[in-house]
C-alpha positions in Angstrom: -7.0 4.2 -12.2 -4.6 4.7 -14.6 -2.4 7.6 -13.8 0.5 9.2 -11.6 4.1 9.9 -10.7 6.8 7.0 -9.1 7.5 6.8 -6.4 10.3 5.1 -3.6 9.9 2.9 -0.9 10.4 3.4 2.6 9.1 0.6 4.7 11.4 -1.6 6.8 10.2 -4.9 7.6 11.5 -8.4 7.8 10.9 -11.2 6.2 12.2 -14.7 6.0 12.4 -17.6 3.2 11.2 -21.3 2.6 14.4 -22.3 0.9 14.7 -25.8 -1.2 11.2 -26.9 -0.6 11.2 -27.1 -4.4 7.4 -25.1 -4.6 6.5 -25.0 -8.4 7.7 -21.9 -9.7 8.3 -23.1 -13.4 7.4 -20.9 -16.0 5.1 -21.8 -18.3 3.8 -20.6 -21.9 0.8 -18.9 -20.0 3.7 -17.2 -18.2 5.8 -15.8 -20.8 3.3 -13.6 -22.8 2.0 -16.5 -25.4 -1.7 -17.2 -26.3 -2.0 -19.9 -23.9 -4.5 -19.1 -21.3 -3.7 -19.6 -17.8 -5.4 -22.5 -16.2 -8.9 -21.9 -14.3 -7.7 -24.9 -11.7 -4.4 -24.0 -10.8 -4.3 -22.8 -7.6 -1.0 -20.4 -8.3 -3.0 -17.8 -10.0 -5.8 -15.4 -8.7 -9.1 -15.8 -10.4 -11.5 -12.6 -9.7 -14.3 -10.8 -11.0 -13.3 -7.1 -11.0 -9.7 -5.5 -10.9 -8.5 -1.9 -10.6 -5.4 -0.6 -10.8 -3.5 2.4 -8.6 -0.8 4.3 -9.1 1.8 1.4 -8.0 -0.6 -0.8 -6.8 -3.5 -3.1 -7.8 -6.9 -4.7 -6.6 -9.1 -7.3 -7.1 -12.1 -8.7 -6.2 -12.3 -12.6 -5.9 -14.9 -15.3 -7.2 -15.4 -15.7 -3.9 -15.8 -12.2 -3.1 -12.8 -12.0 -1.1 -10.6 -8.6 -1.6 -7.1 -8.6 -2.9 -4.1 -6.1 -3.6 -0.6 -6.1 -4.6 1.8 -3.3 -4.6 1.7 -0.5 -3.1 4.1 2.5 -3.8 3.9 5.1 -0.5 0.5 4.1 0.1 -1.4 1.1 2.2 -2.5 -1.8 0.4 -5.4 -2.1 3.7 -3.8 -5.2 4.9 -2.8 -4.3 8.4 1.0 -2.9 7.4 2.5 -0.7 5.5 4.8 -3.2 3.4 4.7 -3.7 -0.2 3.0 -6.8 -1.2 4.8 -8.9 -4.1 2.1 -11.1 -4.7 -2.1 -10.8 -3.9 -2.3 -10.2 -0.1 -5.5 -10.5 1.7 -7.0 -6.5 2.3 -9.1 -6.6 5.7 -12.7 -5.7 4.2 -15.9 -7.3 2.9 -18.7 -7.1 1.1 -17.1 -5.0 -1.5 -18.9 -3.4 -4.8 -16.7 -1.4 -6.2 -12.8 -0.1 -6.0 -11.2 2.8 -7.1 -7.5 3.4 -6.2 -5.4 6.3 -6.6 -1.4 7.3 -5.5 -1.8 7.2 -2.1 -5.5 6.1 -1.2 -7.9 3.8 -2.0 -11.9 3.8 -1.8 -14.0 0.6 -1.2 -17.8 1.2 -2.2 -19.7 -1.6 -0.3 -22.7 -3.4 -0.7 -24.9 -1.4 1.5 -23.8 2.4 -0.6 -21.0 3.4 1.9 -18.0 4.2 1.5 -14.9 3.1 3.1 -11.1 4.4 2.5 -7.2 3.5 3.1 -3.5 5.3 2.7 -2.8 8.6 3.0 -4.6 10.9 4.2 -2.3 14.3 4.2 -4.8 16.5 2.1 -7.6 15.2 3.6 -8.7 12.5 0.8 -10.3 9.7 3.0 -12.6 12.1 4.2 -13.0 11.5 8.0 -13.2 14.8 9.3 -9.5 15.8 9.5 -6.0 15.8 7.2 -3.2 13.6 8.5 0.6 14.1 8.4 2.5 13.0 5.3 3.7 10.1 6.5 0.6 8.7 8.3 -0.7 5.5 6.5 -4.2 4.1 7.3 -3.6 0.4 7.2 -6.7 -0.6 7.9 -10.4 0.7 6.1 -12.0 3.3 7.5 -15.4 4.6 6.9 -15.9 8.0 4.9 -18.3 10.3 6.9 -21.9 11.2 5.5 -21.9 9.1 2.6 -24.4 6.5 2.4 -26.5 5.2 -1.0 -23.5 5.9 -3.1 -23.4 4.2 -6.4 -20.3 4.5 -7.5 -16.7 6.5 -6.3 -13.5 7.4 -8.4 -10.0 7.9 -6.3 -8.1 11.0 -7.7 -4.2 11.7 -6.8 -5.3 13.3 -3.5 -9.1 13.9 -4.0 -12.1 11.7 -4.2 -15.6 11.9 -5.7 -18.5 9.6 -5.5 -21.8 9.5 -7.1 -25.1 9.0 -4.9 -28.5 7.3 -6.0 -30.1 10.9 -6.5 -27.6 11.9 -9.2 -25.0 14.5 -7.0 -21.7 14.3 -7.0 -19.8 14.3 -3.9 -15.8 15.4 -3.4 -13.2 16.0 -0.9 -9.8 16.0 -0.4 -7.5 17.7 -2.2 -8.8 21.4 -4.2 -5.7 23.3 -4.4 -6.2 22.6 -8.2 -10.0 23.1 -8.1 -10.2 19.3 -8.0 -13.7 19.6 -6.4 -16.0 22.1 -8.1 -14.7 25.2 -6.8 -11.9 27.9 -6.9 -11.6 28.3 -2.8 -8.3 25.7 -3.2 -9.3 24.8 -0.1 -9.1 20.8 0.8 -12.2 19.1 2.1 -11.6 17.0 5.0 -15.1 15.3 4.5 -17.5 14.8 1.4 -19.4 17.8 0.1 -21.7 18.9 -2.9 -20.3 19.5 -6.4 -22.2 22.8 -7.3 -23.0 23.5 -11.0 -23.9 19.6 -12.1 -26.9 18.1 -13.3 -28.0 14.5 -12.3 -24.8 12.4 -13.0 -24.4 9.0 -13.8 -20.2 8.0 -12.8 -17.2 10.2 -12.2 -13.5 9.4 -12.9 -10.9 11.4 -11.2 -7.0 12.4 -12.4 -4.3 13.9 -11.1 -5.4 17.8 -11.0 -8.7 17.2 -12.9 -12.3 15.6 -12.4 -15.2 14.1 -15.0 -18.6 13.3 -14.9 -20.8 12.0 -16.7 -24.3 13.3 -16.9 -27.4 11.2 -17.1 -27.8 13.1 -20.6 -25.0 11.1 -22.2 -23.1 15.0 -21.7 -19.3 15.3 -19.8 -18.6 17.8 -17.5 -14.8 18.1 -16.7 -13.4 20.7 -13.9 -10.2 21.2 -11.9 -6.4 22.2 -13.6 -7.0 23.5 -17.1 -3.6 24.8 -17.2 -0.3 25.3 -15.6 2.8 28.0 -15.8 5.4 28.8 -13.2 3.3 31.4 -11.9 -0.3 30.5 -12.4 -2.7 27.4 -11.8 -6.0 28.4 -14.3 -9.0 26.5 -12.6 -12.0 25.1 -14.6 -15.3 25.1 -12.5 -17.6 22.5 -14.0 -17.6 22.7 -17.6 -19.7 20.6 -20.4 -17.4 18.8 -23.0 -18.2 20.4 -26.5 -19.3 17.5 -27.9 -23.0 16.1 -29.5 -22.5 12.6 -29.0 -23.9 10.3 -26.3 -21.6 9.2 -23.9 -21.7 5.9 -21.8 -18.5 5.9 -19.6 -15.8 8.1 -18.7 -12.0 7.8 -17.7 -8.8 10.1 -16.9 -5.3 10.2 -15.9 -2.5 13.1 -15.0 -3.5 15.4 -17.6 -5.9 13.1 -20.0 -9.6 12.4 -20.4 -10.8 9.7 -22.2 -14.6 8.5 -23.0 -16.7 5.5 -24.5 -19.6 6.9 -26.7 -22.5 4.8 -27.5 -21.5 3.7 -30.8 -18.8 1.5 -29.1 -15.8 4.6 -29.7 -13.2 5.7 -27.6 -12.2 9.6 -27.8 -9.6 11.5 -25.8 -8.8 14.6 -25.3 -6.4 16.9 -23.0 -7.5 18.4 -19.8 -5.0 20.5 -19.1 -2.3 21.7 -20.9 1.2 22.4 -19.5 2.4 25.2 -22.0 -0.2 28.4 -19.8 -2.5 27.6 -22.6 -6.1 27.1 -21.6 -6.5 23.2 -22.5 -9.4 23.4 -25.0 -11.3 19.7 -24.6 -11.2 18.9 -27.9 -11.7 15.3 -27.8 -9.9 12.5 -30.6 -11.7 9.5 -31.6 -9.5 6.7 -31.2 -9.2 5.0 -35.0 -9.6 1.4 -35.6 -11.1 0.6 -32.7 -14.6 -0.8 -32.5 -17.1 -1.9 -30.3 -15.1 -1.3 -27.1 -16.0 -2.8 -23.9 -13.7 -1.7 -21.2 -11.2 1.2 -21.5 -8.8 3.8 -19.9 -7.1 7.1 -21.7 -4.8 4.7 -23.3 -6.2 1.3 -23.4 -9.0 -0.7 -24.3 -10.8 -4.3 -24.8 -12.9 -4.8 -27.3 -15.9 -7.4 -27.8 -14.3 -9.8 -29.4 -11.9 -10.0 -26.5 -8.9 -8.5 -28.0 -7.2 -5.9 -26.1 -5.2 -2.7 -27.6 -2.7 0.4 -26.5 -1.9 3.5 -28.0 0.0 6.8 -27.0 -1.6 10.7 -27.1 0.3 13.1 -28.3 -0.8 17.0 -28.4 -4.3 15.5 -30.2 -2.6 13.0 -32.1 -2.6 9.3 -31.6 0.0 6.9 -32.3 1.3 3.3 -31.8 -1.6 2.2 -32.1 -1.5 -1.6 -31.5 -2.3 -5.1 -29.9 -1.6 -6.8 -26.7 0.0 -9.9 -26.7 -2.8 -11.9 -25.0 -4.2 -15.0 -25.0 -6.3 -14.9 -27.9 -10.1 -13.0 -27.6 -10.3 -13.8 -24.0 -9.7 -10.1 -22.5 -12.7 -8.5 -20.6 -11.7 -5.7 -18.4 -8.5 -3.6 -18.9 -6.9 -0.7 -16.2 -3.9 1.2 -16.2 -1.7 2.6 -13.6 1.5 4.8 -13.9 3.7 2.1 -15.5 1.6 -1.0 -15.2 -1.5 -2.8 -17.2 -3.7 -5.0 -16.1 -6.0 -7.3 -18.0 -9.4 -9.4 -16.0 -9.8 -12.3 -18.7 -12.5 -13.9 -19.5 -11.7 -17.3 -17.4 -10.9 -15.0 -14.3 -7.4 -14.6 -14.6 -5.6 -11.6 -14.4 -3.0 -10.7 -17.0 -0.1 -7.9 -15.6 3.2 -6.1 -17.6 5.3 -3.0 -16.3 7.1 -1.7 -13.7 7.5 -3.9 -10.5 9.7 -2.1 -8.0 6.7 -2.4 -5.5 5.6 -5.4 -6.4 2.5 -4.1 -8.8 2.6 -7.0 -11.4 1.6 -9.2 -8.7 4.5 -12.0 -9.9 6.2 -12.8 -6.5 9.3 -11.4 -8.3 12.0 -9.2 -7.5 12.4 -7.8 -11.3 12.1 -4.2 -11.8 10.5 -4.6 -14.6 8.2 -7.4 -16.4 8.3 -6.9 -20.0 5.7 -9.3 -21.4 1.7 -10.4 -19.8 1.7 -12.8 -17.5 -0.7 -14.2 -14.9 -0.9 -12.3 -11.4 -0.1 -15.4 -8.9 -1.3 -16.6 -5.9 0.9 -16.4 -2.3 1.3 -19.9 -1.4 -0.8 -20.8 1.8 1.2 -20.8 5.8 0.0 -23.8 7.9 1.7 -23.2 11.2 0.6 -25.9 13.8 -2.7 -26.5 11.5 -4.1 -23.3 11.7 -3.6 -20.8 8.1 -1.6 -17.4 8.8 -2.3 -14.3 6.6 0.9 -12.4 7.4 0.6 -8.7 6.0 3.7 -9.5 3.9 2.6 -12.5 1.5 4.9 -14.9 0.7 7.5 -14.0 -2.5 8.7 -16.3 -5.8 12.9 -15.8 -6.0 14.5 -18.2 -8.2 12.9 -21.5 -7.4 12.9 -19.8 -3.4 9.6 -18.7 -1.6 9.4 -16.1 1.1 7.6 -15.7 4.4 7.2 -13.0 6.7 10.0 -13.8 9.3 7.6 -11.6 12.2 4.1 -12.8 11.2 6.0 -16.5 11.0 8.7 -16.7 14.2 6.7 -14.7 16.4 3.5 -17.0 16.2 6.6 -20.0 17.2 7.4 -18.1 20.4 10.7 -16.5 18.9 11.6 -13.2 19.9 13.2 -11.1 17.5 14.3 -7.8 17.3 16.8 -5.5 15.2 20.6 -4.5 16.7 21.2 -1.0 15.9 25.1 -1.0 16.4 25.6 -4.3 14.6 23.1 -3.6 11.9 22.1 -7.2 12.8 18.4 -8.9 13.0 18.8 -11.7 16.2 15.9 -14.3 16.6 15.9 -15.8 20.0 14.0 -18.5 21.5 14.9 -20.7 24.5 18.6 -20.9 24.4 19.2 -20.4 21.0 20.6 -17.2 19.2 20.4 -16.9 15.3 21.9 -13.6 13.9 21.7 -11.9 10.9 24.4 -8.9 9.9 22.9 -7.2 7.0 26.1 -5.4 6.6 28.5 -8.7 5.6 25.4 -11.0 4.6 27.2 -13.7 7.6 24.9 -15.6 9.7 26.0 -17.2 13.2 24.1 -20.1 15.1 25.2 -19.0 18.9 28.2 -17.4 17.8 29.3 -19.9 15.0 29.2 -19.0 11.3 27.3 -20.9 9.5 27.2 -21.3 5.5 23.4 -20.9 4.0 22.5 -22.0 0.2 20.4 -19.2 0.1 21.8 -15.8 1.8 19.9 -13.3 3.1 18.6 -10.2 0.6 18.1 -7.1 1.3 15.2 -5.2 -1.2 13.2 -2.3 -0.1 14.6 -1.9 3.3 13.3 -6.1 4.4 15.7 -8.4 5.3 14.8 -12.1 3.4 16.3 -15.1 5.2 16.0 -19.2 4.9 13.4 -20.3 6.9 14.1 -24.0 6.4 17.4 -23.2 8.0 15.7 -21.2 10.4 13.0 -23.2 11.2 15.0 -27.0 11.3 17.4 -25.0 13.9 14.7 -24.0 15.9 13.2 -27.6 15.9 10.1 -27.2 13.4 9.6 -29.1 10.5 8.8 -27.6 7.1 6.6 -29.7 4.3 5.6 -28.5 1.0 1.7 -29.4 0.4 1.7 -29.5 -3.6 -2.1 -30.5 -3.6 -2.8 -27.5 -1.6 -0.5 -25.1 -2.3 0.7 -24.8 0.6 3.4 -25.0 3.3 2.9 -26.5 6.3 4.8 -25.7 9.8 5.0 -27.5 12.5 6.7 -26.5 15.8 
């Protein structure tokens, strides 16, 4: 999805780092926003076959069909936790068909037409029966109830719609802005019938707003249709005024967007913030042609070169290329301040905002200004067997982090946090490692020692060596450059 406002973070959770095991974190051309495709065989970058993008977070399906996400804003990736994810961590599902991700939830459409969901849940937008409190995070999938043969679902800002085999459209979640087919702004807390539709091919969902597409080639848009201080004005199910065919639909915060058969991109506003009803008057994109893949502001086309422009009150402008490899994009989506690019090779191509983590780099930059390839977390070998900590390991300056739970805990080391000392203290046998987050010092029972690599505080975590860590506790750390991997033994 390709919408939304930012957000802040607000999870605490500790990690530690592999420091001096000299991974490979050397940026190359394909790295730095060149034409030089990333390389199919290099095991540092995540090759999938779908991607979607949230609000500050992003998905992807894997060649092997395994599920992926980065990110994360104040929402659950699905990984087990409710950390931010700097590079691709594992999400806890299978047999996946379809993603749609929003601010604070995400829907998984599987393989046999149900649907599953994860994040928050305070207006009732995973649609199990009930509405959590705001700062109740699913971290784990769970099913949506009643919906089985779905074909395809769209993830709103806090509503949801899906699409069955028969044609209906289904929505819950959030309604205070009419967001599912009615004026009663009351939420549904499980799915139920869009009234006033005919059979209906795909949805997309916004902010405040909803689209569908019928099986006619027709759009029908409802929800917000303006705002004032005083007054929301609601839009029942309405048909876009419009005689072509359409093939696909898309939308944002206040934007909808759709591909026509022709290969053309039009947009239009769906609501309008001056008290003035928004009037769907959709633009045609100019100079663009034979698009593939598109958002409200984005788009590939078939010969694999990808484009951005801005909307302005019916007007576009900047129109312009992305600095790509050359005609190799497939698959573009959008979230709030990110872009994301599935290329033709598998790779994925990310630029924007990173405070979460949602370019997928394994970087602590707020910001990454030009494409680059979303990496992969290097693999944890702890006494031979893999770990899949719910905080993936993180790039920092030639430095890789671990998760210093998910890692010392499996090694028998107890560690918990000291309130009055704003300290982190790992024990195990008779040894006492302490971290003060306050002065950055770090004592080996009770003497200060000096660490190439201090601890970091970002986002509320606490990243700290773990070869120093993991030598003083007796393990021994090797870096596994044919696999990618570290390996751990204690």
């Amino acid at each position: 999805m390709d919408f939304f406002t930012y957000k802040v973070s607000r999870v605490y959770v500790l990690i530690l780092v592999i420091c001096c095991l000299l991974l490979p974190n050397v940026v190359g051309a394909e790295e730095a926003g060149s034409n030089a495709p990333a390389k199919t065989d290099d095991l540092r970058f995540l090759m999938a076959t779908q991607i979607e993008a949230g609000d500050e977070a992003a998905y992807a399906i894997g060649t092997d069909g395994t599920i992926w996400g980065w990110g994360g804003g104040y929402g659950s990736l699905g990984h087990g936790a409710t950390t931010t994810a700097f590079l691709p961590a594992r999400i806890h599902i299978e047999n996946v068909r379809q993603i749609s991700s929003g601010y604070r939830h995400t829907l998984f459409l599987k393989e046999d037409g149900t649907v599953w969901a994860v994040g928050g849940n305070e207006h009732g937008q995973l649609g199990i029966g009930k509405k959590s409190d705001s700062e109740e995070l699913f971290t784990e999938p769970v099913q949506v109830l009643g919906l089985t043969d779905i074909l395809q679902v769209a993830a709103g800002d806090n509503h949801s719609l899906a699409v069955k085999r028969d044609g209906t459209v289904w929505a819950w979640g959030g309604n205070e802005h009419g967001q599912l087919g009615d004026d009663s702004k009351e939420n549904g807390l499980q799915p139920r019938a869009v009234e006033g539709l005919p059979k209906v091919n795909s949805v997309a969902a916004g902010q405040y707003t909803s689209l569908a597409l019928g099986n006619g080639g027709e759009i029908w848009v409802w929800g917000m249709q303006a705002y004032n201080p005083n007054k929301f004005h609601i839009r029942k199910p309405t048909q876009l005024p419009s005689d072509r065919e359409f093939i696909a639909v898309a939308a944002d915060s206040f934007l909808g967007a759709a591909l026509d058969s022709t290969g053309s991109v039009w947009v239009w506003d769906n609501i309008n913030s001056n008290g003035k009803k928004a009037a769907l008057l959709p633009v045609r994109v100019p100079s663009l042609n034979n698009v593939v893949s598109f958002t409200t502001r984005s788009a590939v086309d078939a010969k694999g070169s990808a484009w951005s422009w801005q909307y302005d009150n019916g007007v576009i402008r900047q129109f312009k290329a992305l600095k790509l490899p050359t005609n190799q994009a497939k698959v573009i989506s959008e979230g709030s301040r990110n872009i994301y690019v599935l290329m033709r090779d598998g790779s994925i191509y990310s630029t924007g905002f990173n405070q979460f983590g949602q370019t997928g780099q394994g970087t602590l930059d707020i910001e990454i200004k030009d494409f680059r390839p979303v990496r992969k977390a290097a693999a944890i070998i702890l006494n031979g067997k893999k770990m899949e900590p719910a905080v993936p390991p993180l790039n920092l300056n030639e430095v890789t982090y671990v998760p210093l739970r998910g890692v010392l805990e499996a090694m028998g080391v107890n560690i918990r946090w000291d309130i009055p000392s704003r300290s982190v203290i790992a024990d195990k046998d008779n040894k006492r490692i302490v971290f003060n987050t306050v002065s950055g010092q770090t004592t080996v029972d009770g003497n200060v020692v000096q660490l190439d690599a201090k601890p970091v505080s970002t986002h509320g975590s606490l990243l700290v060596p773990l070869r120093f860590v993991s030598e003083t506790l007796g393990a021994k750390v090797v870096w596994n450059a044919a696999d990618y991997s570290v390996e751990i033994t204690s």
